[in-house]
mmCIF entry with sequence, helices, sheets and N, C-alpha, C, O atoms, coordinates in Angstrom:
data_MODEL
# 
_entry.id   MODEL 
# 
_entity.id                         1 
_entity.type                       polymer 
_entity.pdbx_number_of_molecules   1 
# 
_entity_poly.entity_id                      1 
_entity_poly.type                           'polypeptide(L)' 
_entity_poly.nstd_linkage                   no 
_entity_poly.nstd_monomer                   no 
_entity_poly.pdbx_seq_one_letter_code       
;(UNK)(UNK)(UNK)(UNK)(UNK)(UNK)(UNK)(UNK)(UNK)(UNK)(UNK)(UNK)(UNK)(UNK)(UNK)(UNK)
(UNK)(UNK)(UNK)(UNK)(UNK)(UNK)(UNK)(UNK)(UNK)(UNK)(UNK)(UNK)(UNK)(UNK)(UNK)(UNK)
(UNK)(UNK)(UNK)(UNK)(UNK)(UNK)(UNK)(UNK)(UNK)(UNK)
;
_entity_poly.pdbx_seq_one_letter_code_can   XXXXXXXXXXXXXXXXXXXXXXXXXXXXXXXXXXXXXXXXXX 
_entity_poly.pdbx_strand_id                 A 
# 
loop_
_entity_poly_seq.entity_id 
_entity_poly_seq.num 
_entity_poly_seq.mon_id 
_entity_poly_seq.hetero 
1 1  UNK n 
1 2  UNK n 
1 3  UNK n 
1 4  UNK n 
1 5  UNK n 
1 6  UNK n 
1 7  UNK n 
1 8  UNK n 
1 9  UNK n 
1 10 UNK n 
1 11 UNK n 
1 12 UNK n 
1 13 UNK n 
1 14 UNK n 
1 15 UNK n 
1 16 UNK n 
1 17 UNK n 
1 18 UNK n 
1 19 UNK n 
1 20 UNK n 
1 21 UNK n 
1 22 UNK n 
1 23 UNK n 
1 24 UNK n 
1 25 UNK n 
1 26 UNK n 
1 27 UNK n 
1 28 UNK n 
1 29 UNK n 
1 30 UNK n 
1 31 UNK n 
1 32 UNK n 
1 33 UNK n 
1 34 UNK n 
1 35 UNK n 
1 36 UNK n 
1 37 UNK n 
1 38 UNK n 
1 39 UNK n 
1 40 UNK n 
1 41 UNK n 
1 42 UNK n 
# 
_struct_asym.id          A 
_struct_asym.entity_id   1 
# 
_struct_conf.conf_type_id            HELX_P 
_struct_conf.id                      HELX_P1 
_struct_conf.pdbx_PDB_helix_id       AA1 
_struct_conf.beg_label_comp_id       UNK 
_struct_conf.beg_label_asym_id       A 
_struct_conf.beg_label_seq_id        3 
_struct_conf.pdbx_beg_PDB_ins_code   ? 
_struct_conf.end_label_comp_id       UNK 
_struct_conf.end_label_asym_id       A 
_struct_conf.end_label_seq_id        33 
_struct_conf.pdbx_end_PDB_ins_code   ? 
_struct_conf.beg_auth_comp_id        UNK 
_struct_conf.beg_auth_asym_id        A 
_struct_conf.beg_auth_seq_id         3 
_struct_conf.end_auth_comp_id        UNK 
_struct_conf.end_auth_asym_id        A 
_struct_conf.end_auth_seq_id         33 
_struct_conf.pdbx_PDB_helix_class    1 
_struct_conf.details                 ? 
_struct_conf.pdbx_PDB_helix_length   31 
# 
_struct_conf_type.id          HELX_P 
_struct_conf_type.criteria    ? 
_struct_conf_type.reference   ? 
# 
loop_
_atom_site.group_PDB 
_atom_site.id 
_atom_site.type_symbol 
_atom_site.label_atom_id 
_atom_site.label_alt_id 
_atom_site.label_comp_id 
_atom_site.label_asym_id 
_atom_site.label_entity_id 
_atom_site.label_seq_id 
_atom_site.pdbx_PDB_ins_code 
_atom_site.Cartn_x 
_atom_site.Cartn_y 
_atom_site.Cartn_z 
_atom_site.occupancy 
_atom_site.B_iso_or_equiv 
_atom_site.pdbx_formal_charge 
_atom_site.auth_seq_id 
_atom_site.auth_comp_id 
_atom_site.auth_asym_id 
_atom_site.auth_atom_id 
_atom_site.pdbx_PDB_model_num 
ATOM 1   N N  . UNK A 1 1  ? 95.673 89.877 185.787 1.00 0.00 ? 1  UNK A N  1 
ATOM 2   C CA . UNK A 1 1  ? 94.344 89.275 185.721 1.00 0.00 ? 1  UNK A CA 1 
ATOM 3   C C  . UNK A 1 1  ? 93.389 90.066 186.600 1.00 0.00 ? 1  UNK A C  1 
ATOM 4   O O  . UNK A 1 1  ? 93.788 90.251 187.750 1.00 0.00 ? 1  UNK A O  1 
ATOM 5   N N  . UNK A 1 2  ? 92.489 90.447 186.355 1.00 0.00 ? 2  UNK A N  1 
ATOM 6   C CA . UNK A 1 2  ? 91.153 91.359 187.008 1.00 0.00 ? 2  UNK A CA 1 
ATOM 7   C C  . UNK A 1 2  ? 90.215 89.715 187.506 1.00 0.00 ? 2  UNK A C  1 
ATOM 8   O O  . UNK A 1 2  ? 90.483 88.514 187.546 1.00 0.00 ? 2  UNK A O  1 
ATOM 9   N N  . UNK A 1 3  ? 89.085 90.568 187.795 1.00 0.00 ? 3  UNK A N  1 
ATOM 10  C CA . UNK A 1 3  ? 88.213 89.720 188.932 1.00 0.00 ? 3  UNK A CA 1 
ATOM 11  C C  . UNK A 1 3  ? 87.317 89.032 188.037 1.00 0.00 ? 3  UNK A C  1 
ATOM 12  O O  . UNK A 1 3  ? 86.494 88.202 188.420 1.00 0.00 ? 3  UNK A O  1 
ATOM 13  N N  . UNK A 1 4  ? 87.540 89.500 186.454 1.00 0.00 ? 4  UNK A N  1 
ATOM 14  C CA . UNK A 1 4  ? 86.528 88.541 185.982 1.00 0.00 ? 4  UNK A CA 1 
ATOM 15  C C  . UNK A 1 4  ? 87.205 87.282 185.249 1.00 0.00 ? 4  UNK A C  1 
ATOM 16  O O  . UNK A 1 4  ? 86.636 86.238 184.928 1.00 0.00 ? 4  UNK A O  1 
ATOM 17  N N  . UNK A 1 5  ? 88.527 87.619 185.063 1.00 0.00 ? 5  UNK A N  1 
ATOM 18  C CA . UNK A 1 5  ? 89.330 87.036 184.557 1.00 0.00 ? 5  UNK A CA 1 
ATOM 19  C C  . UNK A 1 5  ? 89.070 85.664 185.572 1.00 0.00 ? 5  UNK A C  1 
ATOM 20  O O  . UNK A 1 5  ? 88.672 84.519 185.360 1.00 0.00 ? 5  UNK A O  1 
ATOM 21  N N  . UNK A 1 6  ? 89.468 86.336 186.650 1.00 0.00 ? 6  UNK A N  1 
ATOM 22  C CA . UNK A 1 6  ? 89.287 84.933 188.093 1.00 0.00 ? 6  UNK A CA 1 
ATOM 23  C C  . UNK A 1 6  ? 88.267 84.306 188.145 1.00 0.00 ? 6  UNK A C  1 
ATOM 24  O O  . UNK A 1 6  ? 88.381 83.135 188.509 1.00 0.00 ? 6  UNK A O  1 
ATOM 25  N N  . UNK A 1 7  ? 87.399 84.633 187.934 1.00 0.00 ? 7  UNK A N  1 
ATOM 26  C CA . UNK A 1 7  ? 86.419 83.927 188.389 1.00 0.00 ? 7  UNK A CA 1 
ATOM 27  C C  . UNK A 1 7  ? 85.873 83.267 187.623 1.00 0.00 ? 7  UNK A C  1 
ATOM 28  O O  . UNK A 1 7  ? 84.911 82.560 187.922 1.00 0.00 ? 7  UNK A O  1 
ATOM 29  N N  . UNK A 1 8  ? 86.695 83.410 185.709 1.00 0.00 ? 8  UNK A N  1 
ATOM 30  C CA . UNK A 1 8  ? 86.087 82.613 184.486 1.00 0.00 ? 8  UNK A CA 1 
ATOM 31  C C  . UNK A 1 8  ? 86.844 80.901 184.876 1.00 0.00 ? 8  UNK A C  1 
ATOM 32  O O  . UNK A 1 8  ? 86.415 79.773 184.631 1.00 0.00 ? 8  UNK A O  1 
ATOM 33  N N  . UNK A 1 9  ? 88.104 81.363 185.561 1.00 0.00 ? 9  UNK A N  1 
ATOM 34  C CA . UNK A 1 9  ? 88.879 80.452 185.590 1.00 0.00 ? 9  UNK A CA 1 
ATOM 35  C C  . UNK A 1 9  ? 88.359 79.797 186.934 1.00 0.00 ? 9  UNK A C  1 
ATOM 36  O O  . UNK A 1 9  ? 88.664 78.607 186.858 1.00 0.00 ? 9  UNK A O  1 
ATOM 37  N N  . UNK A 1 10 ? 87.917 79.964 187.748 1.00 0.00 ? 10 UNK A N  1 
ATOM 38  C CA . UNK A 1 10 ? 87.516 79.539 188.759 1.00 0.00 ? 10 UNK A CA 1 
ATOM 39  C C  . UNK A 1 10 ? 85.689 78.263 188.206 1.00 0.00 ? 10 UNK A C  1 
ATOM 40  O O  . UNK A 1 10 ? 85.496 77.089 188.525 1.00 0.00 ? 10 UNK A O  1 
ATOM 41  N N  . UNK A 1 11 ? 84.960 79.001 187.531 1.00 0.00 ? 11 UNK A N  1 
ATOM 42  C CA . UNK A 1 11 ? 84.104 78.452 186.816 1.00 0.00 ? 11 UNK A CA 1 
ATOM 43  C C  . UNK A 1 11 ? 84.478 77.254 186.364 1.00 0.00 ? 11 UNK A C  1 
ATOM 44  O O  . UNK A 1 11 ? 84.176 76.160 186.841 1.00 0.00 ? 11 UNK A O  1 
ATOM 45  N N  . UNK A 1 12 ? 85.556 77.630 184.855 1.00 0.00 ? 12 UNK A N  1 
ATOM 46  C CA . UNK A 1 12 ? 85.778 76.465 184.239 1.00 0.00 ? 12 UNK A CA 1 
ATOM 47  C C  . UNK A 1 12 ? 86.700 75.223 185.389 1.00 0.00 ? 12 UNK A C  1 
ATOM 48  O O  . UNK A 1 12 ? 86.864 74.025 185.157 1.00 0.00 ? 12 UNK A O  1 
ATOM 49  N N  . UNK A 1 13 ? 87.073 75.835 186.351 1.00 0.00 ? 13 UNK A N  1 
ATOM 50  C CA . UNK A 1 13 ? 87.729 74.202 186.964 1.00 0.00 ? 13 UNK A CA 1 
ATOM 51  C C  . UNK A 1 13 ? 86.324 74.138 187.626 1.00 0.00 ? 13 UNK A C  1 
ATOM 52  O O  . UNK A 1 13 ? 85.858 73.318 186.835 1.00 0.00 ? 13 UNK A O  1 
ATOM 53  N N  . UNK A 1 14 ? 85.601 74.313 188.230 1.00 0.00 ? 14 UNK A N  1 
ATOM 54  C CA . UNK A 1 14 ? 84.700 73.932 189.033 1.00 0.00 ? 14 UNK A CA 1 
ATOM 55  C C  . UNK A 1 14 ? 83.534 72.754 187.767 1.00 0.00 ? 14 UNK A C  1 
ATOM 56  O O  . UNK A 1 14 ? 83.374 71.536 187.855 1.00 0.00 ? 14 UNK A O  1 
ATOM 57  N N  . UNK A 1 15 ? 82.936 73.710 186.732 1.00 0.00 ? 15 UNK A N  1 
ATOM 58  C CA . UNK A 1 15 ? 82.663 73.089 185.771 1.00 0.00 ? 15 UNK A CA 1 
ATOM 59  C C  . UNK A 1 15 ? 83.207 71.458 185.258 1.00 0.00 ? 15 UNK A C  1 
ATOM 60  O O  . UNK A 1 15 ? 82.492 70.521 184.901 1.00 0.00 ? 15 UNK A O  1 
ATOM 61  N N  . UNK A 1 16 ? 84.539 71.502 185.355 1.00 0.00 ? 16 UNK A N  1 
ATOM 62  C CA . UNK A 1 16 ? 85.369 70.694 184.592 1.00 0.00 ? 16 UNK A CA 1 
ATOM 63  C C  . UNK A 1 16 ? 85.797 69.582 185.545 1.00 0.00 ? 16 UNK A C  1 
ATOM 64  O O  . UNK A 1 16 ? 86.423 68.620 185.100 1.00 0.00 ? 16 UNK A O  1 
ATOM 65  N N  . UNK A 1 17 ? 85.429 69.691 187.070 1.00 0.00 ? 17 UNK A N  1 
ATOM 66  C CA . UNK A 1 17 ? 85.661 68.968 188.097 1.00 0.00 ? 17 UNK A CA 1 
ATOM 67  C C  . UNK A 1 17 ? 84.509 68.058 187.735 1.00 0.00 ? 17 UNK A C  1 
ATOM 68  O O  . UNK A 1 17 ? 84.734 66.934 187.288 1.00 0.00 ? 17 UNK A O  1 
ATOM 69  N N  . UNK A 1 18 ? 82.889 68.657 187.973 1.00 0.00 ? 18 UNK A N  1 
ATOM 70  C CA . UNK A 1 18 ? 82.024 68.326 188.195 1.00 0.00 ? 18 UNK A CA 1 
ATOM 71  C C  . UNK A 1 18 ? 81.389 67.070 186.733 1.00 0.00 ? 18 UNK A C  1 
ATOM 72  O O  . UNK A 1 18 ? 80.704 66.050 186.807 1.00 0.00 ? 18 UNK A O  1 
ATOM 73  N N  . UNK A 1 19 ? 81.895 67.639 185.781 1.00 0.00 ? 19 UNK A N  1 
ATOM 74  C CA . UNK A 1 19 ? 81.938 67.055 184.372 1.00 0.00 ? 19 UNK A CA 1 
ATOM 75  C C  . UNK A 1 19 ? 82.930 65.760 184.691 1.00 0.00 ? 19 UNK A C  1 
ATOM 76  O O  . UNK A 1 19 ? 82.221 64.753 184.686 1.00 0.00 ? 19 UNK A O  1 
ATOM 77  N N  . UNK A 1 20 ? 84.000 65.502 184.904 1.00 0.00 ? 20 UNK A N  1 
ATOM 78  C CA . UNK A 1 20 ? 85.052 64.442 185.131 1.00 0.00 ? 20 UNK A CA 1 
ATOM 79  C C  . UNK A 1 20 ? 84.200 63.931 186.081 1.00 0.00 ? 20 UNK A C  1 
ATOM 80  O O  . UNK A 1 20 ? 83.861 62.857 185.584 1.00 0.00 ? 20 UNK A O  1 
ATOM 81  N N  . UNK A 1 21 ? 83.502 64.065 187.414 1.00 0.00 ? 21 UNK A N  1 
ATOM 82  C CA . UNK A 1 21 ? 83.230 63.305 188.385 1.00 0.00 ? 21 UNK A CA 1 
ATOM 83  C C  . UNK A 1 21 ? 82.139 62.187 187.834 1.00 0.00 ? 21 UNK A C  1 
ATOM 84  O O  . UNK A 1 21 ? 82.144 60.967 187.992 1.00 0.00 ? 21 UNK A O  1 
ATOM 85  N N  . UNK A 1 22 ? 80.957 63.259 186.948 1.00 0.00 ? 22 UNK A N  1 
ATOM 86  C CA . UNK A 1 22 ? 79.644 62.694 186.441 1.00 0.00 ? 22 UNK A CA 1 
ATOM 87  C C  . UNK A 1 22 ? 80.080 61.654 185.529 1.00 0.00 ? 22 UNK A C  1 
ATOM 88  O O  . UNK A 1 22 ? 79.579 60.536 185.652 1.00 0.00 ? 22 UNK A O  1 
ATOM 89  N N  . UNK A 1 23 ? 81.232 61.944 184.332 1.00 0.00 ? 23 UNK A N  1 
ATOM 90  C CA . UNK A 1 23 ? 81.660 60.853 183.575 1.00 0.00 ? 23 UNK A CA 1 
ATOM 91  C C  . UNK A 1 23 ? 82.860 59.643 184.480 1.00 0.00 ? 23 UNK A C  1 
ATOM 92  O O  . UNK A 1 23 ? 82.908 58.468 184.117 1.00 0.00 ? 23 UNK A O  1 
ATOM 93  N N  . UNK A 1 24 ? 83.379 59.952 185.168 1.00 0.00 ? 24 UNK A N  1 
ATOM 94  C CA . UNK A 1 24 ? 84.183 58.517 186.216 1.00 0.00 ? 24 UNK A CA 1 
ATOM 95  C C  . UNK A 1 24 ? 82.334 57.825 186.918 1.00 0.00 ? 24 UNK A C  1 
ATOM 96  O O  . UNK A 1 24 ? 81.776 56.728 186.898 1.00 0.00 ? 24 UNK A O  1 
ATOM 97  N N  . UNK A 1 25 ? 82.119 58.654 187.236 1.00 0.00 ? 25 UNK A N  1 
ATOM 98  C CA . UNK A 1 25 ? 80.662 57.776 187.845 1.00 0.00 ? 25 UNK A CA 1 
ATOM 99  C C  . UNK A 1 25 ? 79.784 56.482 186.412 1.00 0.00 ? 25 UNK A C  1 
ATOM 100 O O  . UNK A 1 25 ? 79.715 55.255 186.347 1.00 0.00 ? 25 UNK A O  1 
ATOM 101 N N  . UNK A 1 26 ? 79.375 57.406 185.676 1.00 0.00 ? 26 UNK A N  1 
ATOM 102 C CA . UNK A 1 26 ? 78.657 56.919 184.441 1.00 0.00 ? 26 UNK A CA 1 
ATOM 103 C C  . UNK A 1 26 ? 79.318 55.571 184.118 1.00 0.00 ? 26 UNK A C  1 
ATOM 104 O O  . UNK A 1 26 ? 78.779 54.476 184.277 1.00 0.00 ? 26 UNK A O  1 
ATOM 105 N N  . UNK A 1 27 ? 80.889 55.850 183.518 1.00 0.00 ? 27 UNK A N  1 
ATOM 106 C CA . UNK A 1 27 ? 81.776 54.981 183.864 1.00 0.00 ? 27 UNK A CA 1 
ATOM 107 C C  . UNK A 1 27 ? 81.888 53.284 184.716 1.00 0.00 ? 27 UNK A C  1 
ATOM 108 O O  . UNK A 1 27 ? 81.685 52.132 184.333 1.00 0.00 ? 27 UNK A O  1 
ATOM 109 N N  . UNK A 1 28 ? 82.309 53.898 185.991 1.00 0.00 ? 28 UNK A N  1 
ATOM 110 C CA . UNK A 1 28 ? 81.843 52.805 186.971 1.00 0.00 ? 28 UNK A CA 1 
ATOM 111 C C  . UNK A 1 28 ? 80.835 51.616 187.243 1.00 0.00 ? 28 UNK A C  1 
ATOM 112 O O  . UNK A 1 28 ? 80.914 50.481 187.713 1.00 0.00 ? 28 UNK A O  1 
ATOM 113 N N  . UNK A 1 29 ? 79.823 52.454 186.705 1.00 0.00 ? 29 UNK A N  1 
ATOM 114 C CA . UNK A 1 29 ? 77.995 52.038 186.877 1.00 0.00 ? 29 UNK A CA 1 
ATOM 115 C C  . UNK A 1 29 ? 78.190 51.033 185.599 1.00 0.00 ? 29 UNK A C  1 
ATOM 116 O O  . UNK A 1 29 ? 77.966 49.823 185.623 1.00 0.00 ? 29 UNK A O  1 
ATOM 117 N N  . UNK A 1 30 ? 78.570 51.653 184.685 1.00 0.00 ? 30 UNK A N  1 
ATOM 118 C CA . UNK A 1 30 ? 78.752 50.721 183.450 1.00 0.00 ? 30 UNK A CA 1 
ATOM 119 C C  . UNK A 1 30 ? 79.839 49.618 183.444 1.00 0.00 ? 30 UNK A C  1 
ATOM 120 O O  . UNK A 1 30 ? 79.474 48.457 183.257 1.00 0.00 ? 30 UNK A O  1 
ATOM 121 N N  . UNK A 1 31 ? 80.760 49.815 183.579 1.00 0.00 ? 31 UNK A N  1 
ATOM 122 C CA . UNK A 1 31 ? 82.067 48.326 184.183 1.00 0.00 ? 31 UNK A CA 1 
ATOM 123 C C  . UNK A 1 31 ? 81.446 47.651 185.151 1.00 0.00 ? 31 UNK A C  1 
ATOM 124 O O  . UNK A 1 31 ? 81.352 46.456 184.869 1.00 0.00 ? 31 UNK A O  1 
ATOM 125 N N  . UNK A 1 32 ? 80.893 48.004 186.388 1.00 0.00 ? 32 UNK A N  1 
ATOM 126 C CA . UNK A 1 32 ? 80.118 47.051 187.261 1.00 0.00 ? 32 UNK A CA 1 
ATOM 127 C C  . UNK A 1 32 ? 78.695 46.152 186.150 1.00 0.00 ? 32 UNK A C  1 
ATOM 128 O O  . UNK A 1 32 ? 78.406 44.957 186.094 1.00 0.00 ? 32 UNK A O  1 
ATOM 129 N N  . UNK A 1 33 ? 78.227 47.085 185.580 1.00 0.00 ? 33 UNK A N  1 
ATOM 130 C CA . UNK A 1 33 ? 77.235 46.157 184.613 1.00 0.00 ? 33 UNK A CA 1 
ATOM 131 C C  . UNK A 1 33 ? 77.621 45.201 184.463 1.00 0.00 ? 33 UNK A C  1 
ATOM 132 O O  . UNK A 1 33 ? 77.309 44.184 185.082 1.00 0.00 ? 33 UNK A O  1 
ATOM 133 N N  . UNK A 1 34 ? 78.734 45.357 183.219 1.00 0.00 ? 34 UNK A N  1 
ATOM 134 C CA . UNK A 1 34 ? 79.135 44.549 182.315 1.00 0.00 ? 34 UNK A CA 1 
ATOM 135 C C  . UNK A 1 34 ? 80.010 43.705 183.085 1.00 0.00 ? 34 UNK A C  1 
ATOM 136 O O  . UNK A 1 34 ? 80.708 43.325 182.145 1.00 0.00 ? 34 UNK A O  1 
ATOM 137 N N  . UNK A 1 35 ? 80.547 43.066 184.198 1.00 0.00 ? 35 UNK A N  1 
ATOM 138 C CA . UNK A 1 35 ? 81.255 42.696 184.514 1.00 0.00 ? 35 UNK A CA 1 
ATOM 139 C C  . UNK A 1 35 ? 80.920 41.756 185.646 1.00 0.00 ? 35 UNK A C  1 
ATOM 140 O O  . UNK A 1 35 ? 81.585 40.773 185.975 1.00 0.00 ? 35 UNK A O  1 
ATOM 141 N N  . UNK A 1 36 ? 79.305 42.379 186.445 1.00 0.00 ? 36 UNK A N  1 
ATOM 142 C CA . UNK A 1 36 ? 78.431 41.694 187.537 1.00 0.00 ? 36 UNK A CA 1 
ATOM 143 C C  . UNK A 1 36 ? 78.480 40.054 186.996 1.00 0.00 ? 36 UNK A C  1 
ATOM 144 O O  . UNK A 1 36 ? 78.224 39.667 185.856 1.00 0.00 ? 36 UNK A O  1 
ATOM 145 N N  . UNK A 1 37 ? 78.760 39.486 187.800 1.00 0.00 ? 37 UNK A N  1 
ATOM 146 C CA . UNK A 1 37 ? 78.644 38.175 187.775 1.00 0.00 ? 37 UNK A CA 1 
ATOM 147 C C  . UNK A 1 37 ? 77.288 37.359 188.092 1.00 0.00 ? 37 UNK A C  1 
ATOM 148 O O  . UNK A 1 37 ? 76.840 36.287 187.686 1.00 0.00 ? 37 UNK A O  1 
ATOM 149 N N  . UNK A 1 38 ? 76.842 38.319 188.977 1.00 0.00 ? 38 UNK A N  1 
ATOM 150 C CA . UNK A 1 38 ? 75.191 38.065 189.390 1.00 0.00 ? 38 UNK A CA 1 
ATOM 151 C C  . UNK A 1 38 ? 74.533 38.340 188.592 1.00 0.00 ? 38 UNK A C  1 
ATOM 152 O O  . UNK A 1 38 ? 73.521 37.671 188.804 1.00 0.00 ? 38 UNK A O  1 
ATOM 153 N N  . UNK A 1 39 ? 74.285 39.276 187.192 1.00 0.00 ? 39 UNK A N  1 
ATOM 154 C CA . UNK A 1 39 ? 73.025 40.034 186.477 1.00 0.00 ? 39 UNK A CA 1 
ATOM 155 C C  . UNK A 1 39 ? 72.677 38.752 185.839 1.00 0.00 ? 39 UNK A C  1 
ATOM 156 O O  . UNK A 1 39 ? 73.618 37.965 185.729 1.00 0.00 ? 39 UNK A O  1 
ATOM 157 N N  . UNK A 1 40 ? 71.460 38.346 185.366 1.00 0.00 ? 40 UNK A N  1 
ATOM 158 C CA . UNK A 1 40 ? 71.522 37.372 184.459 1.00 0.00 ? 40 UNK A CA 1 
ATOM 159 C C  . UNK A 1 40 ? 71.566 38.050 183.025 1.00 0.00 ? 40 UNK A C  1 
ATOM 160 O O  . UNK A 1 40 ? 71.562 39.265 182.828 1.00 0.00 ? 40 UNK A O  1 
ATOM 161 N N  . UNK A 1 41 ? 71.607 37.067 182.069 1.00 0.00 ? 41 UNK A N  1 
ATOM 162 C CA . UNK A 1 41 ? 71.835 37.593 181.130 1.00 0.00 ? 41 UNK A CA 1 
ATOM 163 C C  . UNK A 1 41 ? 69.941 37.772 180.134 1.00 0.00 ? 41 UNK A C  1 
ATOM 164 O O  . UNK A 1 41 ? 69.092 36.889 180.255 1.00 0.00 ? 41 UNK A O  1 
ATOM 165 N N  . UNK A 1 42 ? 69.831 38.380 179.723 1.00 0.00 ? 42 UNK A N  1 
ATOM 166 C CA . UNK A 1 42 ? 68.624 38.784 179.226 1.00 0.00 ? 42 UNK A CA 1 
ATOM 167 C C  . UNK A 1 42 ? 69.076 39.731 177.670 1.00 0.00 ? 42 UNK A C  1 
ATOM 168 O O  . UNK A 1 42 ? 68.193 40.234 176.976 1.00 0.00 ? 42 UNK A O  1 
# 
């Protein structure tokens, strides 16, 4: 593997970290919605 090889692979996990974090968040925000016992309903 050469240095560009590394660093495609280094990209895509960094990429692919940051993508999983944004969707577990999105996630979360949405189960707390739907699940708040306090929101009223509207």
């Amino acid at each position: 593997m050469d240095s560009t090889d590394l660093a495609a692979v280094w990209l895509t996990l960094k990429l692919a970290t940051v993508v999983t974090l944004l969707l577990l968040t999105f996630m979360g925000d949405a189960l707390r919605d739907a699940l708040d016992p306090r929101k009223a309903d509207k």
